[in-house]
C-alpha positions in Angstrom: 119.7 29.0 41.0 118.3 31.8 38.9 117.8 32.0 35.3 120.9 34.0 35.1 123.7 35.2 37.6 127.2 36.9 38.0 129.1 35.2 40.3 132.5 37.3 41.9 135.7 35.7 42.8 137.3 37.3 46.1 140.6 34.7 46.0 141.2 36.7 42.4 140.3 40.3 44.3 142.5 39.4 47.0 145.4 38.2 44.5 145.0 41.7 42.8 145.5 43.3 45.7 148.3 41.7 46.4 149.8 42.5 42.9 149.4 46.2 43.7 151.2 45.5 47.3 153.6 44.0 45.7 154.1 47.0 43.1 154.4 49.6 45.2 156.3 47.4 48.4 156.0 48.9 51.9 156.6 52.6 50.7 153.5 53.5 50.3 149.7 52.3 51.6 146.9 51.6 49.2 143.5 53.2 49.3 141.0 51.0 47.1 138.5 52.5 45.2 135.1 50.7 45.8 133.2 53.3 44.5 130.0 53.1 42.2 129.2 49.3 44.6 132.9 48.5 43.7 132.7 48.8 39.8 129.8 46.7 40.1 131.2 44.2 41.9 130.0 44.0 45.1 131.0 47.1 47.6 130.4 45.1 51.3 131.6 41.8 50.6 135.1 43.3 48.0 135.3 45.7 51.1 135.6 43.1 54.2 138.0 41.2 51.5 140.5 43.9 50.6 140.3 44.6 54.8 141.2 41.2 55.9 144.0 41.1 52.8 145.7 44.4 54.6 144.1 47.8 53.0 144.9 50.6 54.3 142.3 53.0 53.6 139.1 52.9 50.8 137.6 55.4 48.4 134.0 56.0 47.4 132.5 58.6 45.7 129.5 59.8 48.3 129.0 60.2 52.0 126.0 57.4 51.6 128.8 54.7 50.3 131.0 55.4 53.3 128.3 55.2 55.5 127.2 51.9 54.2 130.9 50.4 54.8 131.0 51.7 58.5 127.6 50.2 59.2 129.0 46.8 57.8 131.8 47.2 59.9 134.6 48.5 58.0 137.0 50.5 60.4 139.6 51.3 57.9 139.7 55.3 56.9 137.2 56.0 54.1 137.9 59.2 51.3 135.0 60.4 50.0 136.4 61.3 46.7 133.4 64.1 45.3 133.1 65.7 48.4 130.4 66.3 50.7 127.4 68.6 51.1 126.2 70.6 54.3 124.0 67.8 55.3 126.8 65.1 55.8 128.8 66.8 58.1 127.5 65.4 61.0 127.7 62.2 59.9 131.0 62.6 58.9 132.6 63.6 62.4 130.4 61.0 64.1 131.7 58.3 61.6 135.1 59.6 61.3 135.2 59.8 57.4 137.6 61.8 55.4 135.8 64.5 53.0 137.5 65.5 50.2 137.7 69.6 50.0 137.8 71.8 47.3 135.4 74.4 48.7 135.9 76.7 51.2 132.4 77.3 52.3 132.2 73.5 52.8 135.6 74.0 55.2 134.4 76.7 56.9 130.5 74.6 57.6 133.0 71.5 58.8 135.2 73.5 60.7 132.3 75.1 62.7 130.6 71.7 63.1 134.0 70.3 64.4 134.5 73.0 66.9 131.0 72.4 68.7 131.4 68.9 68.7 135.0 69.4 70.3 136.4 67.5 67.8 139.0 68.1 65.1 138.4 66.6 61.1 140.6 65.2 58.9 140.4 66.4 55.5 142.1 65.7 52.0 142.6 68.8 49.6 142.1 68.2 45.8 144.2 69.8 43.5 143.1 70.5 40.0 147.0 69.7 38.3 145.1 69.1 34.4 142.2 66.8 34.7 139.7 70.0 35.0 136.8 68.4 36.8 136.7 68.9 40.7 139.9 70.4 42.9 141.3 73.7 43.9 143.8 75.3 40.7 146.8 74.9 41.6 147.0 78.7 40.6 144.4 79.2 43.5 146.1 77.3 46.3 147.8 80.2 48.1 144.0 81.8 48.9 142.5 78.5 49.9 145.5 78.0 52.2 145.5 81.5 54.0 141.6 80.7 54.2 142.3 77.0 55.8 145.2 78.9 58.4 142.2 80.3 60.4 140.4 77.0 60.8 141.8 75.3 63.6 140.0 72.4 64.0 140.6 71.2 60.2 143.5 68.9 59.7 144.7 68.8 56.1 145.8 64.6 56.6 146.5 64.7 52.4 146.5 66.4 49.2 145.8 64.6 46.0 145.1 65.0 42.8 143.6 62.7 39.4 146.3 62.3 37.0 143.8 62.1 33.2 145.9 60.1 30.9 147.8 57.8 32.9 146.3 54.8 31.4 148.1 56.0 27.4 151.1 55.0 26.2 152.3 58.9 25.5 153.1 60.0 29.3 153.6 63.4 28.8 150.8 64.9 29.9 151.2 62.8 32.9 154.6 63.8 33.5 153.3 67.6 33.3 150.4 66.4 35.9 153.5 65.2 37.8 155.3 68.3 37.6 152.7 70.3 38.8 151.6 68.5 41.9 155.0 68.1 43.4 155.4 72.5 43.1 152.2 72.0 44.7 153.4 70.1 47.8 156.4 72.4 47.8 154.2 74.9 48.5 153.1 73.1 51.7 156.4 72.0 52.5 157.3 75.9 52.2 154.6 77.0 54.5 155.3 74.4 57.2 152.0 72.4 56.8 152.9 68.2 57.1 150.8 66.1 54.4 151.1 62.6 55.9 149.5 61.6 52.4 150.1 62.8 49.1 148.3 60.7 46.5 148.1 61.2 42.6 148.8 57.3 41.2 145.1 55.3 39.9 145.4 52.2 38.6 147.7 53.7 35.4 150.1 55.5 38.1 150.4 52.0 39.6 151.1 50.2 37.1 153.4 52.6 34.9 154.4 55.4 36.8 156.6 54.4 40.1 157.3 57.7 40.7 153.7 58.9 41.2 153.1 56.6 44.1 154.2 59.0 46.9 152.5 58.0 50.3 149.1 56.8 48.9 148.4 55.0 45.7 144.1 54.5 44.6 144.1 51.6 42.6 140.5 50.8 40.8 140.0 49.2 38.3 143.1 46.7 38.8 141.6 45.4 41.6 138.6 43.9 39.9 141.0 42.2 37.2 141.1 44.3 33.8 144.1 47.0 33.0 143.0 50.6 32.3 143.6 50.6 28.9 145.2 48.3 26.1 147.8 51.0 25.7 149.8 50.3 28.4 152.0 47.1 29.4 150.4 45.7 31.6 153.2 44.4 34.1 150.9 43.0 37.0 149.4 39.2 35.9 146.1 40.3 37.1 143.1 37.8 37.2 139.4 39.0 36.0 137.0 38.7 39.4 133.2 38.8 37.5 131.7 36.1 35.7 128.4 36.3 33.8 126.2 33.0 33.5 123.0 32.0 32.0 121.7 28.7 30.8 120.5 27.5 27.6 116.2 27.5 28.0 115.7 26.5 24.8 117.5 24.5 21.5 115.8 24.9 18.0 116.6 23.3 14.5 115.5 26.3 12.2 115.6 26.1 8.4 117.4 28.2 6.1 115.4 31.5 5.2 113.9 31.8 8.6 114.8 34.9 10.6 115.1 35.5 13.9 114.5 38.1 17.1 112.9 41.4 16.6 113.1 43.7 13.2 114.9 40.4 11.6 118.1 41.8 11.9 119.2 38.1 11.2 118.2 35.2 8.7 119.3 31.7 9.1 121.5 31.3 5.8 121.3 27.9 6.3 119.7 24.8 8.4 120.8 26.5 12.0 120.3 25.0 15.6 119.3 28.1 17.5 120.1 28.0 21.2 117.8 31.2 23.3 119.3 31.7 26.5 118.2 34.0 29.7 119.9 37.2 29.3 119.6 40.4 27.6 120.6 44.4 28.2 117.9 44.6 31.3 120.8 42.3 32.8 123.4 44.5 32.0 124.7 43.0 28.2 124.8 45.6 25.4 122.2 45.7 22.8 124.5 47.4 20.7 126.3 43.2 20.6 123.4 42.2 19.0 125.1 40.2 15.8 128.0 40.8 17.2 128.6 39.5 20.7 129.5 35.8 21.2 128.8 33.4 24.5 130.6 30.1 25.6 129.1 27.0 25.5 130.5 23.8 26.5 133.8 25.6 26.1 133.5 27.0 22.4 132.5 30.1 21.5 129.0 30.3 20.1 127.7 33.9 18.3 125.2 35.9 18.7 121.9 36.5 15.9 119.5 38.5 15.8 119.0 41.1 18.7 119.5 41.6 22.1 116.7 41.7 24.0 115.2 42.7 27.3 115.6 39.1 28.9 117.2 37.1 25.8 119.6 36.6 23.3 119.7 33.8 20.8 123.2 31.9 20.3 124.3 29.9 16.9 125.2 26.4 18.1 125.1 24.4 15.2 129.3 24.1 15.7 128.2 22.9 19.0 126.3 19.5 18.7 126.4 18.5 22.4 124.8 21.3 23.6 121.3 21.0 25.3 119.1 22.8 27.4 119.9 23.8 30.6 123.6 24.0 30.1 125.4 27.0 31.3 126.6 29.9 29.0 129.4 32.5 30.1 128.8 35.9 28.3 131.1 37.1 30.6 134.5 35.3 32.1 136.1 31.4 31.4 134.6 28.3 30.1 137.2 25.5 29.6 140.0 27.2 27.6 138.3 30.2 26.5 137.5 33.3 28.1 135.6 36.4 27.2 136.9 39.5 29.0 135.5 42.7 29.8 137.5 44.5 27.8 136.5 42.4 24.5 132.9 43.0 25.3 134.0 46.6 25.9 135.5 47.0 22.8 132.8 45.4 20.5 130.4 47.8 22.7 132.2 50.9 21.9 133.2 51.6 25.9 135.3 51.0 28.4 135.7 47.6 30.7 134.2 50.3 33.8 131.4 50.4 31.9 130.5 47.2 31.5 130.9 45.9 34.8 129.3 48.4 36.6 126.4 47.7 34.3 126.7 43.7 34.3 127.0 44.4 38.3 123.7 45.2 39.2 122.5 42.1 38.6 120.1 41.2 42.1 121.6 37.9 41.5 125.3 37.8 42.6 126.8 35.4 44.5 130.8 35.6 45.9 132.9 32.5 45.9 136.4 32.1 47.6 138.6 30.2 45.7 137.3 26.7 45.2 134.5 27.3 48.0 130.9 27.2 46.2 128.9 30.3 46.3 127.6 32.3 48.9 
């Protein structure tokens, strides 16, 4: 086993997944996001889970991803929610992926490619309805439309759109991001083009707006166990999937006086059993914890002095006199009856729960358990 490791638990993906099934019932399908290696988590092996639990499509954010998930098998249909550049195309009609379109030069180059392969492309239009980053205005829609009625081998399969404050407790900007995308389907409806998929809800439309769920909802960041924000109730008992773990190389007794890690940023106040364990911000854990953070061992929670380092943090476990070395520490998930979350980490960080486990995530050493099953 190495020095430290994340380990990811697919029986609490799969039970997330089943939380958002069970939020939005059989009215609408579910496209996860595994994106960005699934938040860190793990984009194959979360991929092949969420497909044997009954996903209907997934999301990623670049042709490469999706291309990754049909080489390891993955037949479900795959968004690629940025878009795609000249270059892709082929690959995208050979692997049948879904390209996100907010360009019409980037229709017109698939369209073209579709016709002299003899095959049509499914496409999903995004609609800029207030988050101001990628998507067609919706003021623009009517000239992007009369440009897509003389592409014939383009088939607009959905329409979406990112709703930007769905995870706050004040909806109304959501409800105005609402508003705006249903005129926009009205507008399709009203020029006799079918959407089979309209899709606005993220993981904050799941969990707090019903009536955003339309055909499709994208759930992200529920999946992998943490709620979008702390400002909404969160009504689905979601269980955290990433653990961080490390083990103890190292116990000191250190007087009073003496200081410890770089720039002495800490000074033992008094006699101090100093515990230095394998981890540090090259594996993901913010420096900006340093004094600040805390780890479990043997189920209590032990804090951390002095700085983070490149490969090491040093824990106070003087409250803690059975620990030795060689014992595992959690920075990151349960121990006993106390857990550190994502979003405490996040929050003593100064950032978001995203951040932190896309960063804890690329840790070489990850290994996926199944419920009770060891580690693979």
């Amino acid at each position: 086993m190495a020095l430290n490791w994340v380990e990811i638990d697919l029986s609490a993906l799969r039970h997330n997944f089943l939380q958002v099934r069970a939020r939005v019932g059989s009215q609408a399908g579910i496209l996860a996001v595994v994106k960005s290696d699934a938040y860190g988590h793990g984009m194959i092996p979360v991929a092949r889970e969420l497909a044997s639990a009954g996903v209907d499509f997934f999301g990623v954010s670049k042709c490469w991803e999706a291309l990754k998930l049909r080489s390891a098998g993955i037949v479900q249909p795959i968004l690629i929610l940025a878009g795609i550049e000249a270059d892709d195309i082929p690959e995208v009609l050979e692997k049948d992926l879904r390209p996100a379109v907010y360009r019409t030069d980037h229709c017109r180059l698939l369209n073209e490619a579709s016709r002299g392969a003899g095959k049509g492309a499914r496409i999903h239009l995004k609609i800029d309805t207030g988050m101001g980053r990628l998507g067609i205005p919706d003021r623009d829609l009517e000239p992007f439309l009369d440009e897509l009625a003389g592409l014939r081998h383009l088939e607009i399969e959905g329409v979406f759109s990112h709703l930007a404050t769905s995870d706050e407790a004040d909806k109304t900007f959501s409800q105005e991001q609402l508003d705006r995308f249903r005129r926009v389907l009205r507008r399709f409806h009203d020029r006799g083009i079918p959407v089979r998929y309209a899709h606005i809800a993220n993981s904050g439309g799941v969990l707090d707006l019903p009536e955003a769920h339309h055909q499709l909802v994208r759930p992200g960041i529920m999946l992998y166990g943490s709620p979008p924000s702390d400002e909404i109730l969160c009504p689905a008992p979601l269980r955290p999937v990433m653990t961080l773990k490390t083990k103890i190389l190292q116990i000191k007794e250190v007087p009073a006086g003496q200081s410890i890690g770089y720039g002495r940023t800490f000074t033992c106040p008094r006699p101090m059993r100093i515990a230095t364990v394998a981890v540090g911000y090259d594996d993901g854990y913010p420096r900006v914890l340093s004094n600040r953070g805390e780890a479990l061992v043997r189920g209590l929670r032990a804090p951390i002095v002095g700085r983070v380092s490149m490969n090491l943090i040093t824990l106070d476990v003087t409250h803690v006199p059975d620990a030795a070395e060689d014992d595992e520490v959690v920075l990151l998930g349960a121990q006993g009856s106390e857990r550190i979350t994502a979003e405490e980490i996040a929050a003593k960080a100064g950032t978001i729960s995203y951040e932190i486990y896309c960063a804890i995530g690329k840790n070489p050493q990850r290994f996926f358990r199944n419920g009770s099953d060891g580690l693979a």
